[in-house]
Wavefront OBJ file of the C-alpha trace (Angstrom):
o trace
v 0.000 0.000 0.000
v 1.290 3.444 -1.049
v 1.768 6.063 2.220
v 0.445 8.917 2.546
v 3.569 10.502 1.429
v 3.392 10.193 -2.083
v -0.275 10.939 -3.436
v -0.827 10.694 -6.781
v -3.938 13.136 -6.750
v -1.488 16.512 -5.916
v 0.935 15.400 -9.000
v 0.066 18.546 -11.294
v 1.354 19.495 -14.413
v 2.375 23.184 -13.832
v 3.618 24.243 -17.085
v 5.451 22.522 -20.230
v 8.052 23.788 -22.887
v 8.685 21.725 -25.821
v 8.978 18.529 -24.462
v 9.987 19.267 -21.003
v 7.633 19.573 -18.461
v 7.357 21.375 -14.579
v 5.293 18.908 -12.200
v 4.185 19.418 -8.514
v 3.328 17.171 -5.896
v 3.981 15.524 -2.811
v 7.006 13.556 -1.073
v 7.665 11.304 -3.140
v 7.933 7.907 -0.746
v 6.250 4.981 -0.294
v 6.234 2.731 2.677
v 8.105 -0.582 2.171
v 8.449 -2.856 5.382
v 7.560 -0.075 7.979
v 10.130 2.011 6.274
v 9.422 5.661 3.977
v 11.631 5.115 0.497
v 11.856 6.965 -2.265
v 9.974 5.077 -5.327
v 10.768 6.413 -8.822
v 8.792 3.894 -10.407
v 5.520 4.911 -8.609
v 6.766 8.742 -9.273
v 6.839 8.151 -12.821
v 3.603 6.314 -13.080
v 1.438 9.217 -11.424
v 3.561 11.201 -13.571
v 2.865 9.471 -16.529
v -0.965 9.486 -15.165
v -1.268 13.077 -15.340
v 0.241 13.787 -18.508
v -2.695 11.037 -19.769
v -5.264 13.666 -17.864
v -3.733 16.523 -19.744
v -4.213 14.793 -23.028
v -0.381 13.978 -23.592
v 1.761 11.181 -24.357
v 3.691 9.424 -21.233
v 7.135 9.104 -21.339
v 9.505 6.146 -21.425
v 12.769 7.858 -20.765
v 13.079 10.980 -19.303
v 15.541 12.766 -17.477
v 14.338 13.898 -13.856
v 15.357 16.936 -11.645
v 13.622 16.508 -8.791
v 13.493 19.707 -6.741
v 13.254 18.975 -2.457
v 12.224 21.535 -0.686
v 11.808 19.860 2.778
v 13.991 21.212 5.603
v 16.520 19.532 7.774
v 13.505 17.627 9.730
v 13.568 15.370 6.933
v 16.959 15.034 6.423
v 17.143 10.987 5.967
v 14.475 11.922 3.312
v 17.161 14.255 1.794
v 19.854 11.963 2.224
v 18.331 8.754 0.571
v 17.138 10.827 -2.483
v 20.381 12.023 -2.935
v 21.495 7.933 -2.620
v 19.396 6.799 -5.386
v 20.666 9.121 -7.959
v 24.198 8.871 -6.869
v 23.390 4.722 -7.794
v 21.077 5.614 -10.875
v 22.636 9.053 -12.115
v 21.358 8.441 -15.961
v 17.761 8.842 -14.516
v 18.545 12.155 -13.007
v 19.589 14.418 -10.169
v 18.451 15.998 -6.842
v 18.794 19.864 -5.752
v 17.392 20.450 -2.483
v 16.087 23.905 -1.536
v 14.898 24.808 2.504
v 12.816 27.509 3.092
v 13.453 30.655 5.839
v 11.861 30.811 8.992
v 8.128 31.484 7.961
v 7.344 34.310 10.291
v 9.547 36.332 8.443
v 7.081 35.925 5.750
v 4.162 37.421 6.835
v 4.962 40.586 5.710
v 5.647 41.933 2.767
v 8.439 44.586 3.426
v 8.906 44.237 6.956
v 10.242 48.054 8.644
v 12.689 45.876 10.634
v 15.879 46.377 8.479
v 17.071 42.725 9.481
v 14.093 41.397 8.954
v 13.528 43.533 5.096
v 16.949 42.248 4.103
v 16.835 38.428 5.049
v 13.053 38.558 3.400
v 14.668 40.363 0.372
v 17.721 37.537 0.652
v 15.163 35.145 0.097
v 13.667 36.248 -2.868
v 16.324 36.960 -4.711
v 16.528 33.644 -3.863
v 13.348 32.112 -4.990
v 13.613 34.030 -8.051
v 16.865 32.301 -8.976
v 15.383 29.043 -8.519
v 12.211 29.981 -10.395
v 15.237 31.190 -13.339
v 16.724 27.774 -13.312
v 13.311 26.108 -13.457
v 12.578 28.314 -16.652
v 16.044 27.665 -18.489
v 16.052 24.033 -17.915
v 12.191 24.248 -19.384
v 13.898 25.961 -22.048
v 16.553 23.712 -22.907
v 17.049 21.274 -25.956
v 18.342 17.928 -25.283
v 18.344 14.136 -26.238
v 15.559 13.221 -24.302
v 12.644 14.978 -21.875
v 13.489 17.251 -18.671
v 11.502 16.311 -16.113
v 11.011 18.997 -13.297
v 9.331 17.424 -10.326
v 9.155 19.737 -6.946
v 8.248 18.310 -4.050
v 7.877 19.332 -0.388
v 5.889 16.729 2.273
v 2.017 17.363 1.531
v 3.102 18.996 -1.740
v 0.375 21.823 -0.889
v 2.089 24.873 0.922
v 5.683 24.910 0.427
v 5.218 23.455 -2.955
v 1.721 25.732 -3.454
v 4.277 28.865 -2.934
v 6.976 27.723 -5.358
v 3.969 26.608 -8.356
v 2.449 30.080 -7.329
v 5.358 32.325 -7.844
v 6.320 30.183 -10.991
v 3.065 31.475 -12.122
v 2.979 34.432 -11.466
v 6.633 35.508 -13.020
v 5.955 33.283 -16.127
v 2.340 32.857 -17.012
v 1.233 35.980 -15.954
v -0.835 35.059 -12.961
v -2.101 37.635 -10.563
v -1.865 36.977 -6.593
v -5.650 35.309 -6.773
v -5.409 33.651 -9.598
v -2.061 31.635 -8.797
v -3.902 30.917 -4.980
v -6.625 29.892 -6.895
v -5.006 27.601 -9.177
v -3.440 26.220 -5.731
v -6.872 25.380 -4.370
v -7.891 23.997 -7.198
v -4.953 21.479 -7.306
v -4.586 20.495 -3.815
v -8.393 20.589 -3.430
v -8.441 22.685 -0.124
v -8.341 26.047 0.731
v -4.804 27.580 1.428
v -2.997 28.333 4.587
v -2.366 31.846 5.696
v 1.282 31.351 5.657
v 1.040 30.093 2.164
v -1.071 32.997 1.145
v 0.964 35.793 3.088
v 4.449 34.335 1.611
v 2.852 34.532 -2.397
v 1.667 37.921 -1.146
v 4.876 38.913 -0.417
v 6.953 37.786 -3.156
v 4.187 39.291 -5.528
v 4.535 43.228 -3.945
v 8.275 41.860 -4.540
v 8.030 41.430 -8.355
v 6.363 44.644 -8.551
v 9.069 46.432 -6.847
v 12.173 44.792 -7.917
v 11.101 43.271 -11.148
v 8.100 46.239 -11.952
v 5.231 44.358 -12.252
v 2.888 46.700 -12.248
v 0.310 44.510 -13.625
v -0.119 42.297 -11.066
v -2.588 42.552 -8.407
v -0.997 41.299 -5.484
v -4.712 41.957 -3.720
v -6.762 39.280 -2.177
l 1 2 3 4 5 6 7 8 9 10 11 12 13 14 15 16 17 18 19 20 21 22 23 24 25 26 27 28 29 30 31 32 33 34 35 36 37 38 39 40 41 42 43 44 45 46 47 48 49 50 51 52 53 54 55 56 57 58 59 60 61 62 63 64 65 66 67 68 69 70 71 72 73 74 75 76 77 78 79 80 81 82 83 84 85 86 87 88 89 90 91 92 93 94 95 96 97 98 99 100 101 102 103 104 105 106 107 108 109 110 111 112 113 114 115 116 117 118 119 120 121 122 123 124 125 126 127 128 129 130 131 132 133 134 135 136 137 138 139 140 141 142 143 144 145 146 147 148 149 150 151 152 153 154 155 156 157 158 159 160 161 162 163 164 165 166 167 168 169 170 171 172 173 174 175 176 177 178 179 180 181 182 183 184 185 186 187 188 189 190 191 192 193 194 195 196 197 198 199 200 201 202 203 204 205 206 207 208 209 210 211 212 213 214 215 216 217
């Protein structure tokens, strides 16, 4: 029986260039023997299951990047994906990327000058993950790019990263990429999830002059 860890119903397809693709979802473990491991077979079937949904053809070979953002409370997590590519490095690689102390989230330009410039820190940040994201989407290569970020639920942090995606690439507003969240994970979001895509949208329109965006609930 698959955990709870890996559910194939938040694997979402969250945008596609040429014949690479950006997924979301959750951890991607199953339980074996009383034991979370990391399956890449049942990662590439609810993979392959969603590209079906989306009218697409699976894959058969495919190179994954599969982007961890949990934090150092699941470091055996972190560790044992890093193990499997190490022994399997033709199927792909791991890039694991923790997120700040939350509370320094929930506002957007904080008037505590350590506070403004760690926040700041960590969008720059973001945005040069979100960059990377893009390019590899962008590249051409022998076979697909497979982008698949992950944190635990694969709602919040993972909600925040698919949001901001969103809104710097396919022109989302602040309620539209929440929406689009809801609408994928099938609940409404958290605060903290809302307040941190709130923040790093009044960031885009300083730093990066959106000035189309809404960044109002």
């Amino acid at each position: 029986t698959l955990s709870k860890s890996l559910d194939g119903t938040r694997v979402k397809l969250v945008d596609n260039v040429g014949q690479n693709y950006f997924f979301r979802g959750s951890n991607p473990f199953v339980e074996k023997f009383g034991e979370k491991v990391f399956s890449y077979h049942d990662l590439k079937k609810y993979l392959n299951q969603t590209l079906e949904k989306e009218g697409k053809k699976p894959l058969k070979d495919f190179y994954l990047i599969d982007i961890s953002l949990l934090n150092l409370d699941g470091y055996f997590q972190i560790k044992e994906e890093q193990e499997f590519f190490k022994k399997y490095p033709h199927l792909g690689e791991v890039k694991n990327y923790s997120e700040i102390a939350p509370e320094l989230l929930l506002t957007p330009f904080s008037s505590n000058p350590i506070a403004y410039k760690i926040t700041k820190n960590y969008h720059e940040n973001l945005t040069k993950l979100l960059q990377e994201i893009r390019q590899t989407l962008e590249k051409e290569s022998d076979k697909p790019i497979v982008i698949y970020a992950h944190c635990n639920a694969g709602r919040d942090r993972t909600g925040a990263l698919s949001a901001s995606y969103r809104m710097l690439y396919q022109n989302m507003d602040l309620p539209q990429a929440i929406n689009k969240n809801v609408e994928e994970v099938q609940r409404s979001s958290e605060y903290l999830l809302k307040s941190s895509v709130s923040s790093y949208c009044n960031y885009l329109q300083k730093e990066h002059k959106k000035e189309k965006k809404s960044c109002g609930e």
